[in-house]
C-alpha positions, -999 to 999 in steps of 0.1 A, spaced: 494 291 141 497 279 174 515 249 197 501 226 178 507 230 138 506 198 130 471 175 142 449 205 149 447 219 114 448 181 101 416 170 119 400 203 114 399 197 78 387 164 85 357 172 104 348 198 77 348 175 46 333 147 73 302 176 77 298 183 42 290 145 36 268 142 68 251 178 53 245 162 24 227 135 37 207 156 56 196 181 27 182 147 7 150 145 5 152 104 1 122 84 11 133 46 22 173 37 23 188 7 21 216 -1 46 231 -34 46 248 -44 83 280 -64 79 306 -80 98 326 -50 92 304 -27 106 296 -47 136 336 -48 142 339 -13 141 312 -10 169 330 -35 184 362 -17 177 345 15 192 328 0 222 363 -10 232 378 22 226 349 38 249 353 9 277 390 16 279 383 54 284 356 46 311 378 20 332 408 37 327 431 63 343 419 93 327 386 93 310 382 129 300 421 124 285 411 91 269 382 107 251 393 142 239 430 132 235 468 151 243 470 183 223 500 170 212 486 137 195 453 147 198 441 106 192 414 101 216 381 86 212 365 123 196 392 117 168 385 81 165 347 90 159 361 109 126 379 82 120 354 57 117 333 80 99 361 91 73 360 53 67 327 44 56 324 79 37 355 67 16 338 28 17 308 39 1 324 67 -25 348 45 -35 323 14 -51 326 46 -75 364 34 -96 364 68 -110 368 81 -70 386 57 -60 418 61 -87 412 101 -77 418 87 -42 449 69 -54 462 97 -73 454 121 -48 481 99 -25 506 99 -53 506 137 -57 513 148 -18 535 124 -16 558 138 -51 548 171 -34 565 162 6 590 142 -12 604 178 -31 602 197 1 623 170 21 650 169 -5 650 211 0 652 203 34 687 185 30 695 221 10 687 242 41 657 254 21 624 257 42 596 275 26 572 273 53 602 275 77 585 249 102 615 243 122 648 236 121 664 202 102 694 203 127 668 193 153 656 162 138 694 155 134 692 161 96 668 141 88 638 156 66 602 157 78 586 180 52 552 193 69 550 159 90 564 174 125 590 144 125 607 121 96 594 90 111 561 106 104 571 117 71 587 80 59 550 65 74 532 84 50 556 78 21 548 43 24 515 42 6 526 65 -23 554 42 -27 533 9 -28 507 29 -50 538 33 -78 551 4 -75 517 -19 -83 513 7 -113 547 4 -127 543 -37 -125 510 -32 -144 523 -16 -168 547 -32 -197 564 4 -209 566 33 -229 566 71 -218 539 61 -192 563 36 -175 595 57 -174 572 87 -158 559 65 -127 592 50 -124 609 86 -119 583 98 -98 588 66 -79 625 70 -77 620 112 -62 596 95 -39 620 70 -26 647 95 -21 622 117 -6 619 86 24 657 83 21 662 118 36 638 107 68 661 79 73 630 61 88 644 27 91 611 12 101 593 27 73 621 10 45 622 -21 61 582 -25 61 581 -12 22 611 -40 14 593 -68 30 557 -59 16 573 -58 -22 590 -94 -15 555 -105 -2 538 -93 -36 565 -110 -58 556 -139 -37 518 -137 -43 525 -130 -76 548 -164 -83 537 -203 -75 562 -234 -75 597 -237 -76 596 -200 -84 580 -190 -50 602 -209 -27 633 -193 -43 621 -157 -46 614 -160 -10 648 -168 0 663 -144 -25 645 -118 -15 642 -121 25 681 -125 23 688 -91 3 657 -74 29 684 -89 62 715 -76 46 695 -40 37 677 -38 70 710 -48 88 730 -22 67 702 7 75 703 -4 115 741 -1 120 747 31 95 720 46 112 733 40 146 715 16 174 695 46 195 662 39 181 664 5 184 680 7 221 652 33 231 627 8 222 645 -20 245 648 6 271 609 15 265 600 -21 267 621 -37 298 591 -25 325 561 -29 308 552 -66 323 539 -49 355 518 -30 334 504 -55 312 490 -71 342 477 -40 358 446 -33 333 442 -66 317 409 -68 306 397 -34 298 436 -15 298 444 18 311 422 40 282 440 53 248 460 84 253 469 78 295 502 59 286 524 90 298 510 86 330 506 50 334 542 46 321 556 66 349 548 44 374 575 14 363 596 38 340 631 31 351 664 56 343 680 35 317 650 53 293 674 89 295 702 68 282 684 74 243 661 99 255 661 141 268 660 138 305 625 155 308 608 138 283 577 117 291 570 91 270 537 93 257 540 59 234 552 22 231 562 24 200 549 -10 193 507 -11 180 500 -44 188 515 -35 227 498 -2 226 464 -15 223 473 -45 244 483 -17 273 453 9 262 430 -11 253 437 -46 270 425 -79 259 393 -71 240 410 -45 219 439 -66 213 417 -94 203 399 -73 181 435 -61 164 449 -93 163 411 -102 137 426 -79 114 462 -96 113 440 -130 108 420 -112 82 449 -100 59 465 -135 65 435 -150 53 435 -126 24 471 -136 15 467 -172 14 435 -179 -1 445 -152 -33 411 -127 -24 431 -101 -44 412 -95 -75 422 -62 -88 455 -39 -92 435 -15 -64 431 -42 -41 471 -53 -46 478 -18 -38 459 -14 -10 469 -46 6 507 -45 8 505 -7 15 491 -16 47 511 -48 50 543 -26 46 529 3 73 516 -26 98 553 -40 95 568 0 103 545 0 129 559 -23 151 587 5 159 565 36 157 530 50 162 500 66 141 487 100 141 458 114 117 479 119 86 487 82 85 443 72 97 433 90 67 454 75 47 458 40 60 414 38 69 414 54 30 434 20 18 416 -8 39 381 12 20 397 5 -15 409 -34 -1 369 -35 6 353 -18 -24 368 -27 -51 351 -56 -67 332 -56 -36 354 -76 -16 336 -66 21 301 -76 3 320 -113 -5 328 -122 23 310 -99 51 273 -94 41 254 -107 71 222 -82 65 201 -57 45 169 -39 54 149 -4 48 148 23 71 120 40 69 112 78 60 100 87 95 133 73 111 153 90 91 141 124 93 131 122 128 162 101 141 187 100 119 195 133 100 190 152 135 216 131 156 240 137 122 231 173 125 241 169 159 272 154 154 280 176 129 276 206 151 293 191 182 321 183 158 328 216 141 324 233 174 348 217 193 374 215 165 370 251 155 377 257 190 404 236 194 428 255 168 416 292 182 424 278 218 456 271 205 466 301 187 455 319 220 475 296 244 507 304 219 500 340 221 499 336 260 532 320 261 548 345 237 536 378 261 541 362 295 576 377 293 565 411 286 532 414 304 517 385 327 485 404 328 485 404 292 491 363 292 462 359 317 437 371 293 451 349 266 455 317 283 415 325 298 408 331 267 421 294 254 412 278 285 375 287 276 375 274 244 391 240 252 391 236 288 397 198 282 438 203 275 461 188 305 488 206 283 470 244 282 458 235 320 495 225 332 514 250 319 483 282 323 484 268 361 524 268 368 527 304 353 497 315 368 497 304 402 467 322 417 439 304 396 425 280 418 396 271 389 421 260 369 435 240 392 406 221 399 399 220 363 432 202 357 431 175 386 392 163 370 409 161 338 440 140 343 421 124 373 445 138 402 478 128 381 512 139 390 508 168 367 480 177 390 503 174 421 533 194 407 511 224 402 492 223 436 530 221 448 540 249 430 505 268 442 508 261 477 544 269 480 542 304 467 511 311 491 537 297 521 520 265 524 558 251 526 543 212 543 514 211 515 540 222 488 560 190 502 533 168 506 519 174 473 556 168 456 559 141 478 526 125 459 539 131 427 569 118 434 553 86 446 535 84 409 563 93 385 593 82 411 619 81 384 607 110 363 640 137 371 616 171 367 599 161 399 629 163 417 642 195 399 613 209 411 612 200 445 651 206 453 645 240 432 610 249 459 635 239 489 667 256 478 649 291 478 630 282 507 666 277 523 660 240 536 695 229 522 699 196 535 661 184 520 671 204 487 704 188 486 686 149 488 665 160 463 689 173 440 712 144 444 684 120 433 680 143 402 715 132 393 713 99 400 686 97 374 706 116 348 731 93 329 768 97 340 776 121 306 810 133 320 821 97 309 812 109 269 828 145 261 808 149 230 775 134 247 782 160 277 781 186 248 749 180 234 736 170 269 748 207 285 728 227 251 699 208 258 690 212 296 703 246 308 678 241 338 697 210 347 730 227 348 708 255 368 697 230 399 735 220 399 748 255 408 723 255 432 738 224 445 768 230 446 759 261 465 737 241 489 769 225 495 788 253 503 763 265 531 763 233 546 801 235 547 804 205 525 837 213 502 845 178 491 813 172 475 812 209 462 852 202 445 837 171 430 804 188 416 819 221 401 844 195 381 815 178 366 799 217 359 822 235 346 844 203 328 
């Protein structure tokens, strides 16, 4: 496997189950079809439309619609998205599919539950990576506990409804146990969020399920013991998640106002972020990170999408309000699927979404919709034939189309990465050896700021690839750094600066920028500009000689900081400088 274990192979297997169904349609030999256009499909062209308008206007179109390798959510995955929804809104009118469906989530989540709990053992079958970097805290096959306790939620709900249906005997005692392993298997994530969205939806159902006197004191009851457990969770769990979010939030008013109508386009928050980001963010996070997220939905699609796809979001808040009050919930399914996504819209108001939680939360809003037919209710605007001519001329080639396009590009996607990863693994031994791999991977997905940023910093001389990364992240700073780094080992030492210059201007307060430009200026010998350069580096960093234990952690972490202060403090030295040398090896070698 390569870089990216985790959404690659995910939405692979999407698009392959996605083209069975499509194949299927195209194979039938149907005459006349009936297809019946709704409010909900008009909202999910709607929903789509927006998604594509946001890409177009935005900072980075080709990013907005392919996606970060690392998240890999752009508009391409939100076309399987869609799709994987009205596949599972159709099969699931089928109650036989949909308790498979329902099952199906119960099992993987027993199954991730088991492996988190090794996890807390040291045992690691797949041996993914290490539990000491997610600070103990299990993640199973998710990449991250947060992403783990997201998923867990909808298992969890799925139990619970069943064990309320059911009054007891062996059947009862074997959902509560499994219910009980799964809980414990979202206790080893410690994903506060994720707890604190399951607690609130279950007090919501008791509500629904209780009128009168009753009501009003089961709400009291039970939204005093969620206060006490969410306060107990926040403060034995320690306040940096919550404090990263504050520090997240404080500078996004300038942005909100920046892209109002349309936003910036899904998937270009790294880089629209980086303009107002401020230093207080490196108090919770690593010093190089970029934040690629809010950690907020309704604030993400706000900033991505701007006020049409937050209007369009807040219809669905509206919608399940609307559910809630006016008692639409006819079935144990559509109580299931309801609070499951009540309890992940709540954990998502300190988190974000990747394709494990879309198939699974899309797969719950089908079951809200097709058991008992609730879309057909209340959504049925039209029905009409299409006839056998469109359909064979029309509509089964642009599915074969898509089907192709789709299987292409995602077939290519996971071989550019193994290639990319095999690049990175030989560049010590052979660079010649790496060029062929990353050309390799570069071919096969040429759409990756990740493969083209990194391919173009080790491989300087590749001015195609250069080019290639500026038209994808539409001349971002990434794009700058690496012309720097291009033109400064060619001896373009005033384009080098220029171009770091630009960057700098940006992503002012992002610290590898100035690593990188006091680093290009220290070997060049120009000690005084490395030394200004260098000194803004540490102004950004937080003042960790304060916090022994911090400093600790801080020094494993970021050797290459450490690195740019030798060359500091050696700057320093040939600019005759001891005071400020005396005071820098103390914080060095403390």
């Amino acid at each position: 496997m390569g870089f990216g274990p985790y959404e690659i192979p995910k939405q692979l297997f999407l698009v392959i189950m996605i083209a069975f169904v499509f194949m299927n349609f195209i194979t039938n030999r149907g005459k006349e079809q009936s297809v019946c256009i709704s409010s909900l499909t008009i909202f999910m062209a709607f929903w789509l439309s927006s998604l594509i308008l946001s890409g177009l206007f935005g900072e980075s179109p080709y990013e907005s619609f392919w996606g970060s390798t690392e998240r890999l959510q752009g508009i391409w995955t939100w076309g399987l998205y869609i799709a994987h929804f009205f596949i599972c809104l159709k099969i699931f009118k089928d109650s036989r599919l949909l308790k498979i469906f329902l099952n199906i989530t119960i099992g993987i989540g027993i199954i991730l539950s088991f492996y988190a709990i090794l996890q807390q053992f040291g045992i690691d079958p797949f041996n993914i990576s290490d539990i000491d970097m997610a600070s103990g805290r299990s993640f199973a096959t998710a990449g991250h506990p947060n992403f783990l306790g997201q998923f867990l939620i909808f298992p969890i709900i799925t139990l619970f409804v069943r064990i309320m249906k059911n009054a007891g005997g062996t059947k009862k005692i074997l959902l509560t146990t499994a219910l009980l392993f799964t809980f414990t298997g979202l206790l080893t994530t410690f994903n506060r969020a994720s707890i604190l969205g399951i607690l609130l939806a279950i007090c919501f159902l008791k509500l629904y399920k209780t009128s009168g006197k009753k009501r009003l004191k089961f709400v009291i009851i039970g939204l005093f013991l969620t206060i006490i457990t969410a306060s107990m969770l926040t403060y034995t769990g320690g306040l940096r998640s919550l404090n990263s979010r504050i520090n997240l939030l404080q500078p996004i008013g300038a942005l909100l106002i920046e892209n109002p109508i349309f936003g910036s386009g899904i998937e270009t928050f790294y880089k629209t972020y980086q303009k107002v980001a401020t230093k207080e963010i490196y108090l919770t996070e690593n010093l190089y990170d970029i934040p690629d997220r809010i950690h907020n939905e309704p604030l993400q699609v706000l900033l991505d999408q701007g006020a049409i796809g937050f209007l369009l979001y807040l219809m669905t808040i509206i919608f399940l309000i609307w559910i809630f009050i006016k008692h639409k919930l006819q079935t144990d399914n559509q109580i299931t699927a309801y609070f499951a996504i009540l309890a992940y819209l709540i954990s998502m108001q300190f988190s974000f979404s990747l394709s494990l939680h879309m198939i699974f939360l899309l797969g719950m809003w089908a079951v809200l919709f097709a058991d008992k037919n609730l879309g057909k209710q209340a959504f049925k605007v039209k029905t009409f034939k299409i006839p056998e001519k469109i359909i064979i001329w029309l509509l089964k080639p642009a599915a074969l189309l898509l089907c192709i396009f789709y299987m292409y590009t995602a077939v290519s996607m996971l071989y550019a990465d193994i290639y990319f990863a095999k690049g990175m693994k030989s560049y010590l031994k052979s660079s010649t050896e790496a060029e062929q791999f990353f050309a390799e991977s570069l071919s096969l997905n040429p759409n990756s700021r990740y493969y083209l940023y990194n391919a173009a910093n080790l491989l300087m001389g590749n001015t195609e690839t250069l080019a290639r990364l500026g038209k994808i992240t539409n001349d971002g700073y990434h794009y700058d750094i690496a012309i720097a780094n291009y033109l400064g080992k060619n001896g373009d030492l005033k384009g080098a600066n220029k171009h770091f210059e630009i960057a700098a201007k940006k992503a002012p307060n992002w610290p590898l920028i100035w690593q990188m430009w006091g680093d290009f200026l220290f070997e060049e010998k120009m000690y005084t500009d490395a030394i200004t350069k260098y000194e803004k580096l540490i102004n950004l960093a937080p003042p960790y000689w304060k916090w022994p234990e911090k400093y600790r952690i801080f020094k494993k972490n970021h050797e290459l900081f450490f690195i740019s202060l030798q060359r500091l403090n050696k700057a320093y030295k040939e600019l005759g400088d001891t005071r400020k040398s005396h005071e820098l090896e103390s914080y060095i070698f403390q």
